[in-house]
N, C-alpha and C positions, 0 to 999 in steps of 0.2 A: 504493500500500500504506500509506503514512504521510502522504500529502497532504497537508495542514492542518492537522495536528496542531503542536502547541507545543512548543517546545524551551526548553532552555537550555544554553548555553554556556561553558564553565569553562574557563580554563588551568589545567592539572596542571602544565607544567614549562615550559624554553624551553632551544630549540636554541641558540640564536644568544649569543656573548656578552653582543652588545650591547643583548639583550630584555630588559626589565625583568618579573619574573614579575607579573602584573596578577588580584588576584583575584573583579575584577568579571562578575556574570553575565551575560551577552550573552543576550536576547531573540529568539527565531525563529520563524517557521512555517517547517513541510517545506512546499516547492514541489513539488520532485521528489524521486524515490527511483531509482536507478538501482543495481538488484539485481546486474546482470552485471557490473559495473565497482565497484564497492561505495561510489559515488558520493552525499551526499545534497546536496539543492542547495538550500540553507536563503535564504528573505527574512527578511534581520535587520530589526528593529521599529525599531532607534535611529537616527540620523540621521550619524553619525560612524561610517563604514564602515572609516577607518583605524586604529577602538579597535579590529581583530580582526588579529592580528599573525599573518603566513606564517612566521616563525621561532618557532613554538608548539607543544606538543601540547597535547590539549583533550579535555575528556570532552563528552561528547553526551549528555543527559537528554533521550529522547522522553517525552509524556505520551499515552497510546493512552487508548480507551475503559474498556479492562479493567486496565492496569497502567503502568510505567513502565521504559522500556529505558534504557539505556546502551551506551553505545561510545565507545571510544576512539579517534583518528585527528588529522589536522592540515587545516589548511586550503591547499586547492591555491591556488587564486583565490578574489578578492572585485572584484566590479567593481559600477557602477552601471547599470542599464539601466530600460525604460521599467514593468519588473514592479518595481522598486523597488532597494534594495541587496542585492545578492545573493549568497553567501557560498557558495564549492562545499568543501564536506566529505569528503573521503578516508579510511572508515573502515580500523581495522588490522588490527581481531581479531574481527568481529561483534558480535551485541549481548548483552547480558546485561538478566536483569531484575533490579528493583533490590528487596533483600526490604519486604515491608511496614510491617516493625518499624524500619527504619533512617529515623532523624531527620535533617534537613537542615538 
């Protein structure tokens, strides 16, 4: 459904005390999309797979053909394997689209 498509990655906030809030944008394509478990299983672009913290919440920017989503969720796992660094995404509340007038 979102296959290939481009992401980007934000911390909103951090669980953890000892998480430094990080306001850099983390780089993605959707790999997979797993609808029934509200899973998205993102290839991060960057090389430092330990800049993406499991004690975080994080908005999700998809970029589709016709518009741009968002969700909110936290990151289950990130590991490395032979498809690259791969980052599994846990959304919370589904997506929203983002209005057209809103500057970034």
């Amino acid at each position: 459904m979102y296959e290939g498509n481009q992401v980007d990655l934000q911390m909103t906030k951090t669980i953890s005390a000892d998480t430094v809030l990080d306001d850099t944008t983390h780089h993605c394509k959707v790999f997979r999309y797993d609808m029934e478990g509200d899973y998205i299983y993102l290839k991060l672009k960057e090389q430092d797979l330990t800049a993406i913290s499991l004690d975080a919440k994080y908005q999700c920017y998809i970029s589709t053909k016709k518009e741009i989503l968002y969700c909110t969720g936290v990151v289950k796992e990130r590991y490395q394997s032979e498809d690259g660094n791969m980052v599994i995404f846990r959304i919370e509340n589904g997506f929203f689209s983002v209005p057209e007038n809103k500057e970034e």
